[in-house]
Steps between C-alpha positions, in 0.01 A plus 500: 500500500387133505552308802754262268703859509502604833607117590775538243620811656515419849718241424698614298589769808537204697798367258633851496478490890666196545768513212775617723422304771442693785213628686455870493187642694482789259454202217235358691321779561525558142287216430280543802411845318445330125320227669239732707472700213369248279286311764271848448446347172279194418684115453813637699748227561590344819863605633545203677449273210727693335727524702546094502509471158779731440694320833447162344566597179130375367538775246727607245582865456491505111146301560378777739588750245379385233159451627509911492241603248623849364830614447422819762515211777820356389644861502364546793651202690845564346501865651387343801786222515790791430346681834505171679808444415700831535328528833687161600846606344482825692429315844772236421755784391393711777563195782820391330632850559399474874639191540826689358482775732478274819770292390 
């Protein structure tokens, strides 16, 4: 994986993190884990930097993903996003409902 790929996938999670606006620990962590993963490997990208960029909207996400260089990434980050985001509709479904039951 080039280091233009693991930068391209990192934040990519970070839109998929983000998309629904809150902040889930469990997300985090998520990236956290991706992030320490690839810092075994030379080049790895600083999550900070990152970070900013996706917060200030210094990248675009169809610019991130395009920069993928095989078609194995791009699956790869799509799989990824569904996770992301089913993980994020379960919490939000799953604190509605509590909300519900307290009322």
């Amino acid at each position: 994986m080039t280091p233009q790929d693991q930068k391209s996938i990192l934040t990519i999670a970070l839109y998929a993190a983000f998309a629904d606006g809150d902040k889930h620990d469990r997300e985090r962590e998520e990236i956290r884990r991706i992030a320490d993963t690839l810092a075994a490997q030379a080049h790895a990208p600083e999550l900070g930097g990152l970070y900013q960029d996706v917060l200030l909207q210094r990248v675009t996400l169809d610019a991130v993903a395009t920069a993928l260089s095989c078609t194995g990434l791009r699956q790869l980050v799509v799989r990824f996003n569904n996770s992301i985001t089913f993980k994020s509709f379960q919490d939000q479904t799953y604190s509605s409902e509590t909300q519900q039951v307290k009322r």
